[in-house]
N, C-alpha and C positions, 0 to 999 in steps of 0.2 A: 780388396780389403773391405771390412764390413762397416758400415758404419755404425758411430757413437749414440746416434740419435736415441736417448729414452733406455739407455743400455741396464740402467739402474731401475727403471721400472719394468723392466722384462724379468728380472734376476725375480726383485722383492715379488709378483706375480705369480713366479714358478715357486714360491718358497709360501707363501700369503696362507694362512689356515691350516686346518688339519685334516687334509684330505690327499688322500694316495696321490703321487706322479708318477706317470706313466712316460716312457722314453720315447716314445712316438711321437710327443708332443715335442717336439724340439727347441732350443729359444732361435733366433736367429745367431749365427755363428758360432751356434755351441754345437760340439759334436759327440754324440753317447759312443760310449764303446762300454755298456756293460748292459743284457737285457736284463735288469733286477730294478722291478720299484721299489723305492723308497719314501718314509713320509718324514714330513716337514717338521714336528716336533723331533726326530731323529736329528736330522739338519740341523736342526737349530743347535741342538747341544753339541754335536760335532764343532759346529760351530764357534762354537763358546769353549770348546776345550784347542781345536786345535789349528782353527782360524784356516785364512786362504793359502793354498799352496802354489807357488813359482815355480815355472822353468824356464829354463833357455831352451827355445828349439832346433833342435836339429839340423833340418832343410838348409835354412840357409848357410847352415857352416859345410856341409856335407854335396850342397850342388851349388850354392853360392859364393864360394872365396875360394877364388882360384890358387892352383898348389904353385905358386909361385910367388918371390919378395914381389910387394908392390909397389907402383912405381912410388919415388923419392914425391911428389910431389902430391901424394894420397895422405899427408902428414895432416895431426890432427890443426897445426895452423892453416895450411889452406884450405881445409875441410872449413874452416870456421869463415875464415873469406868469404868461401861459395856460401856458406849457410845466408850468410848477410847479403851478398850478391844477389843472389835470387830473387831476395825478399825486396829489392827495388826494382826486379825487373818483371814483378807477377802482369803487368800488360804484356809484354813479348815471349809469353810461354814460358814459365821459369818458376813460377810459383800460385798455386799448389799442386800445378802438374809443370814436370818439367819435359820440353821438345827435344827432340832429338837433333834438330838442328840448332837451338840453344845450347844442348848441351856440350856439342860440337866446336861451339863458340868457345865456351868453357873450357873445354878440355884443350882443346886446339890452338889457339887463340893466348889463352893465360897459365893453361900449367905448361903447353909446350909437347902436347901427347899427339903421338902419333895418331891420324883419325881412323885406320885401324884398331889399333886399342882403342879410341874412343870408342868406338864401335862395339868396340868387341863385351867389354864394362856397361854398355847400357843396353847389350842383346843378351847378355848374360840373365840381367840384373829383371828384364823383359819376360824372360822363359819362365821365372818362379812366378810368374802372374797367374790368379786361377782363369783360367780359360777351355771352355769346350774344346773338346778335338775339333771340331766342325769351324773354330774358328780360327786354329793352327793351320789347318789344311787351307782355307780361305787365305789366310798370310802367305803361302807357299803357292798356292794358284799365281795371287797377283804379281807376286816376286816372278816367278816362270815366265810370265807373258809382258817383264819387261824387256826390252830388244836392247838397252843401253844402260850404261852406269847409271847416268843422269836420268832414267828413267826408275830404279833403284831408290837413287836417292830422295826423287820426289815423292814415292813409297815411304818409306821413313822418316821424311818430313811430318810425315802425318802422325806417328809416333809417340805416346808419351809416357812419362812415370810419374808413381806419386815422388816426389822432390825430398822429403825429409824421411822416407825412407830410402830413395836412393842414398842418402848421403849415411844412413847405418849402415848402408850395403858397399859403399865405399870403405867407410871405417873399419868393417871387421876383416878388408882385408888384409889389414895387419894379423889377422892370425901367423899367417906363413912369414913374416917379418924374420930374418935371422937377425937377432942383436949382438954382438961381438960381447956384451956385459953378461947377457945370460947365459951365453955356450959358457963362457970363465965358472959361470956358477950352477951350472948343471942343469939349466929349464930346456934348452935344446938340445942336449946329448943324455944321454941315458946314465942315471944316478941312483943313489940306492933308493932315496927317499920317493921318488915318483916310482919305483916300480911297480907298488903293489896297487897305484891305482889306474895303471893301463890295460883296456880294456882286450888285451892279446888274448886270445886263445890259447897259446900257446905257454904260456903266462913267461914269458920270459921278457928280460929286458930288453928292449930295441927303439931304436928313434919314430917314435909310432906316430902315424897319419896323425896330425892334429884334428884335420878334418872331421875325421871320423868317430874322435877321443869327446865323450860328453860332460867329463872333468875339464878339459880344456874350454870348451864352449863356455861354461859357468865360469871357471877360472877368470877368462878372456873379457867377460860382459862385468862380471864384480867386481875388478881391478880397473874398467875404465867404467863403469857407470856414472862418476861425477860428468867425464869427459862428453860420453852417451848424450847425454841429459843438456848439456850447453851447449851441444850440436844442432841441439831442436829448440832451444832459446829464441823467442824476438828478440834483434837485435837490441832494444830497449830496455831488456832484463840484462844485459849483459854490461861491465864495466867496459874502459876501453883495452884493456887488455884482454877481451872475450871471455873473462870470467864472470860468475854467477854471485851474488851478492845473497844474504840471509832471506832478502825481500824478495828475490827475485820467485819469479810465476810460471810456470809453465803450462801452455796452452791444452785444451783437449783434443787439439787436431796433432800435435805432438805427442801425447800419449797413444794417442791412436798409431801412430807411427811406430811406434816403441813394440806396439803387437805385432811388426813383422819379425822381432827376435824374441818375446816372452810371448809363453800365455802360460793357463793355470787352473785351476778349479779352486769347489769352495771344498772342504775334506770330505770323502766318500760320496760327493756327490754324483761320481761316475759321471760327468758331464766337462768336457772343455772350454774356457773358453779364452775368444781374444784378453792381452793384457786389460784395454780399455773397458770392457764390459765389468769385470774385476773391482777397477781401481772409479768406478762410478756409480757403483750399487751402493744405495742409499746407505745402511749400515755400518758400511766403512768407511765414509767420507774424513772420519774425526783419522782414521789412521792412514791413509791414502791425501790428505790432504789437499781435499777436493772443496771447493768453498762453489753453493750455489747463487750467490750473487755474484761474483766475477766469473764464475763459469771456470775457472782454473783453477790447476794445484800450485801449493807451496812444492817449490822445490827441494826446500831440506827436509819436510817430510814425506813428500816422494820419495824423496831418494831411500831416506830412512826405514818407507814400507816395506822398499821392493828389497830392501837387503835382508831385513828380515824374515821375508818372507821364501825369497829366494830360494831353493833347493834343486837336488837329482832331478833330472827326466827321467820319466816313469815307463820311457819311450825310448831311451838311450840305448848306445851299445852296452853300458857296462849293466843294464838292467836286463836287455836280454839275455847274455852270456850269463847274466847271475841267476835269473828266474825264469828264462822262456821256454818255452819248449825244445826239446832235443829231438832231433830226425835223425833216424837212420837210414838216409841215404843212400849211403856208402856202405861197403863189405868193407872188413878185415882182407888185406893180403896177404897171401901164406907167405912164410919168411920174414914178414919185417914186422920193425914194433912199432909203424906209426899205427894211430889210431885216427882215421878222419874225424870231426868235430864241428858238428851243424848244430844250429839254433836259432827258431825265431819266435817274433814278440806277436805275428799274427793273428792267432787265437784270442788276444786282450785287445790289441792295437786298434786305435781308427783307423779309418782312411788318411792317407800321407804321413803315418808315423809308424807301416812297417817296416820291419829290418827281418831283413836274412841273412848271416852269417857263417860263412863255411870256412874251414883252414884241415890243410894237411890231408887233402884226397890226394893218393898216391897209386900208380901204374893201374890205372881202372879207369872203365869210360859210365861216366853219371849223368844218366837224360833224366830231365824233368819236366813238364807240362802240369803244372799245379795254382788252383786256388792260392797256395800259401803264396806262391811267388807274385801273382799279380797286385802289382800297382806297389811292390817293395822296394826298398832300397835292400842293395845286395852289396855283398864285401865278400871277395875271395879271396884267400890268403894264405899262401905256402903250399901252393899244392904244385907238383911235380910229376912229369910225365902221364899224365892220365887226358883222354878227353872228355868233358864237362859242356854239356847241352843243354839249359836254363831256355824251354821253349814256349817263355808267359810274356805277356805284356809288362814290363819291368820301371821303375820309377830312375832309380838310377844303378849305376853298376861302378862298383871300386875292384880293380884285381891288382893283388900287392906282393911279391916276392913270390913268384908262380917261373918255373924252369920249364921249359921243354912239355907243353902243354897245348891244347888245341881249346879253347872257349867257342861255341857255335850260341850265342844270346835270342832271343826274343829282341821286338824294338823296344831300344832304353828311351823314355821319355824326356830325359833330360840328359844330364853328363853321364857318359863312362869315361875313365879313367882310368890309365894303366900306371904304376909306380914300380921302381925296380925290379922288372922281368926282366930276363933273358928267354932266346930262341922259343916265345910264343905266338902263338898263330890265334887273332880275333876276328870271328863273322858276327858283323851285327850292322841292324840297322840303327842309326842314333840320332838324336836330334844335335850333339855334342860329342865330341873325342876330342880328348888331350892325353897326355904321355909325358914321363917323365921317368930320367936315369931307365933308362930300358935297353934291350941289345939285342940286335939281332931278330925282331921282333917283324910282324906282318900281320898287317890290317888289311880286310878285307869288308870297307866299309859302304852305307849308304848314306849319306848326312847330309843337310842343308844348311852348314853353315862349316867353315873351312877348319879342319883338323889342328888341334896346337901342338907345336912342340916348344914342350918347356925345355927347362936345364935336363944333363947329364943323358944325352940320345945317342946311342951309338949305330949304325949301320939300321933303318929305320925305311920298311918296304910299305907302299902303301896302294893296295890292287882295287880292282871294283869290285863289290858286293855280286858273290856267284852261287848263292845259295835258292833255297825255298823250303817252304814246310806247308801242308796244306792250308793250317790258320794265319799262317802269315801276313796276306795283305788285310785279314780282320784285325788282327790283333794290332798293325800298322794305324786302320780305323781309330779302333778304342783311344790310340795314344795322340794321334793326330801329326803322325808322321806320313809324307807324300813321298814320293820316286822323285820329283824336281822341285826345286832345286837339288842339285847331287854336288858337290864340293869335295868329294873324295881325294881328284886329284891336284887340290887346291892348298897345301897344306900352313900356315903362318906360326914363322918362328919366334915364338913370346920367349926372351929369357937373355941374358943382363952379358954370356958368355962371350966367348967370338962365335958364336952359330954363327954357318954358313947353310947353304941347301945341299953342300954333300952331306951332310948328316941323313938325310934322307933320297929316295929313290922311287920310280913308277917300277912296279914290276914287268920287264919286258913281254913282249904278248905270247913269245915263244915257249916262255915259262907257264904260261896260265891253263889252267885247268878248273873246271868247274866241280863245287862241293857237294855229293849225294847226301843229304841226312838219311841216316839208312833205319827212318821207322815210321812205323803206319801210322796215320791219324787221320781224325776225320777233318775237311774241309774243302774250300772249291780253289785252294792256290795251287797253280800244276806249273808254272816258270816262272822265272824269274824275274818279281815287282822291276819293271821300268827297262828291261833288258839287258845288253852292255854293248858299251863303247864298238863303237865298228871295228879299232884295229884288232880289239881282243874278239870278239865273233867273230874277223877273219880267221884269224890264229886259229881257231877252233876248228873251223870249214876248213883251213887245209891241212890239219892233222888229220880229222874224216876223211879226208880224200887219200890221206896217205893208207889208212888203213884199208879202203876199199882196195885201191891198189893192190896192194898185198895181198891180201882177198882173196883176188885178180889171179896173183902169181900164185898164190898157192893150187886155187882149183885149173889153174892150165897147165901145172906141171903133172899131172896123171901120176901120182905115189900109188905103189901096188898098197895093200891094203898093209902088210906088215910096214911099208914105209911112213905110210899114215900113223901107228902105231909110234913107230920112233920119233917119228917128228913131233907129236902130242908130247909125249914122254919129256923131250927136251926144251918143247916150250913150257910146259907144264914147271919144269925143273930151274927157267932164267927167270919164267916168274915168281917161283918159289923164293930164290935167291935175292931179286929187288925188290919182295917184302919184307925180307930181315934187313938188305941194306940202307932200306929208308926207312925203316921203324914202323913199316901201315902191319906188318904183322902182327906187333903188339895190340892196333887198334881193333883187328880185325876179332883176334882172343880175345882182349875184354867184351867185345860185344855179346857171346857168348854169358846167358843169364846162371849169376853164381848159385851153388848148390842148394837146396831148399832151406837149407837151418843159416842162411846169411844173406836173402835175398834182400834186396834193396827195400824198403817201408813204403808203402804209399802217403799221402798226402801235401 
């Protein structure tokens, strides 16, 4: 996170005169996404008509709040404890960076959480950190070459977060909260009045990923922003029942905090920036409630700004599906009347607020290696029987209501996430995998940190990563994912149910077979990043032997030449038969490039 320092003379700066800006010129932590100068007497009246614009972003509701109730003791009273906790313990790592082994103490210690999940909430909460690939890979070096737990652990010790936004990062895990008061009143089950602002493709009504819902994200932040806001209170601003008083102040290292859920711009300035930069540029102080002799804002006019000012993400799902761009991807299949349905915000979007969206690719196989997809968040949704090959460097990846399907991913840099499938088959490399309500499902993963399984898993297979592609250990690069740590076969069951580990299974080695992606590309990856497991490379070595054998017996058995003939013929004929019996026949058809007037669209 960027700092506050001068955030308000960098703004007025960029604004100061009447002379062109150029987007070259960047502020610190603003980010352009439009190449078109504009000048400052423009601004100014923008300005004056239609003031600063909010959002709530994305990111952290879409890779940060895990699809699961959080635990009973994430409540916003002990969120308020630790807020104050902390704030006596800033000599023993606690405030304004908080340790991983403090917060261990914390978690372990006083709410009673398992140090798994402790762990799991503050590696989570770690991943959204901006960080060079180079020094993901550096984590995952040292992690590798520890020989013991307690060697681990002394790793992690070293550890830390900023502290008051961990504690937003905590709170908004009540997204996925099921309340028994709201399902009675329709916020958790599907109703008439929410439906027309869910962000479905399909536009129909359904209990849709909050996660991913940018109504809900606003929703979420606007109805608890009192709450927000006296989370990040000194305990001193706060009454003793941890509430906030008329007088009460809130800090600018709290505001700054607040930038890990809002940021905003000023109107048409085609520039991003953090909340804090915003709510400390000079001209706004009267409505932002920033006072330069205490260095702090008023809290009931903070609070006041930021409602008003508050709006859409310009970045969201329901903005892409409304105004992004449309790919045709996908053909029409003869016979049926879905119609696939892509869309991304790419083309407008920064860096880390692409979205790509797909729903309803049906019996056809869809390869990609594309600019648009890199460094996006991706959503797959209701696509059935077809296989889908997304071969880019990927930010995160959601696939949602998807049957009888094959996904072959690029490395996801953060989470993928599977939500109510059945009988699909996942190859990716990822920094994260969880799952939830799925059936029948098979992961075929590379991860360095251990698979979740939430609620509702049914029969749940989890094999080693047996793929490649030739950009693959590049693109691995770019994201800052390594071969070790590997935790594939490591899987922890998050979720409140009776899970047991039969809900899940190692695929036996006798079963394993390795993935061809069956297409050219250029690069220097020829096997498979980091190998596999010896029992499964034996597996492999004695099925080769079986077939040499064979081999063997065919060329010593001397077939006259018409015998040759029929024996082709018949083997020709059992393999014919066990590609319609496993379905690889259909993959094999789609591969086959559709007719010229419905070929697939580049970009």
């Amino acid at each position: 996170m960027c700092s506050s320092e001068n955030g308000d003379g960098r703004i007025s700066r960029w604004l100061r005169g009447r002379k062109e800006v150029k987007n070259e010129k960047y502020l610190a932590c603003g980010t352009s996404y439009a190449k078109k100068p504009y000048y400052t007497d423009v601004l100014r009246d923008n300005m004056d008509q239609s003031g600063v614009l909010l959002w709530v972003k994305a990111e952290p509701f879409i890779v940060g709040a895990l699809q699961v109730p959080p635990p009973s003791k994430f409540s916003l009273h002990y969120l308020r404890k630790i807020s104050t906790y902390v704030r006596t313990r800033a000599t023993e790592g606690a405030y304004p960076r908080l340790y991983w082994s403090t917060w261990r103490h914390i978690a372990c210690g006083k709410l009673q959480l398992a140090k798994d999940l402790a762990w799991l909430y503050f590696e989570i909460f770690d991943s959204l950190a901006v960080k060079t690939p180079e020094e993901r890979l550096e984590w995952s070096e040292i992690l590798s070459n520890c020989m013991s737990e307690d060697e681990v652990e002394k790793q992690r010790n070293q550890l830390s977060v900023n502290t008051l936004q961990f504690l937003l990062f905590l709170y908004i895990q009540q997204l996925n909260k099921v309340s028994l008061r709201t399902s009675l009143i329709g916020e958790e089950w599907p109703s008439p009045r929410n439906r027309s602002q869910s962000p479905d493709l399909t536009e129909k009504s359904s209990c849709h990923n909050k996660n991913w819902n940018d109504y809900s994200h606003q929703a979420f932040v606007c109805d608890h922003l009192s709450d927000l806001l006296e989370l990040l209170l000194d305990p001193e601003q706060l009454t003793a029942s941890f509430h906030s008083t008329h007088s009460s102040l809130v800090s600018r290292e709290a505001v700054v905090a607040l930038s890990f859920l809002i940021e905003g711009t000023v109107s048409r300035a085609r520039k991003i920036y953090p909340l804090h930069e915003l709510a400390l540029w000079q001209p706004l102080h009267a409505e932002s409630g920033f006072s330069r002799i205490s260095k702090t804002f008023s809290f009931y006019k903070l609070e006041a700004w930021l409602r008003a000012c508050l709006t859409g993400n310009p970045f969201g799902t329901s903005a892409c599906l409304k105004s992004g761009k449309k790919l045709a991807w996908a053909h029409q299949v003869e016979g049926t009347t879905k119609r696939a349905k892509i869309a991304c915000n790419t083309h407008m979007a920064p860096k880390m607020h692409r979205m790509v969206v797909m729903s309803q690719v049906y019996k056809q196989t869809l390869a990609k290696s594309s600019d648009t997809l890199v460094g996006a968040h991706v959503k797959i949704h209701r696509c059935n029987e077809s296989f889908i090959y997304l071969l880019s460097p990927l930010r995160s990846v959601t696939i949602e209501k998807c049957r009888n399907s094959t996904f072959v991913l690029g490395p996801v840099q953060t989470a993928l996430h599977l939500h109510s499938c059945d009988n699909v088959k996942v190859i990716a490399v990822c920094h994260r995998l969880s799952i939830s309500s799925t059936a029948g499902c098979i992961f075929h993963i590379l991860t360095p940190t251990r698979p979740l399984i939430l609620s509702g898993n049914q029969a749940v297979t989890f094999a080693p990563f047996h793929t490649h592609y030739p950009m693959l250990e590049d693109h691995m690069a770019r994201t800052g994912l390594a071969t070790v740590p590997n935790y594939w076969d490591n899987p922890m069951i998050v979720c409140r149910e009776n899970c047991n580990t039969s809900v899940f299974q190692l695929l036996p080695p006798c079963e394993f077979y390795v993935f061809i992606i069956p297409f050219e590309m250029e690069g220097d990856t020829t096997e498979i990043p980091g190998g596999l497991p010896s029992a499964y490379q034996k597996a492999l070595g004695q099925r080769e032997q079986k077939i040499q054998i064979w081999q063997k017996t065919v060329k010593e058995a001397r077939l006259t030449k018409d015998q040759r003939k029929q024996f082709q013929v018949l083997v020709e004929n059992k393999f014919y038969e066990w590609l319609i019996n496993t379905g690889h026949r259909q993959q094999l058809d789609s591969l086959v490039p559709p007719a010229a007037g419905s070929k697939q669209a580049a970009g």
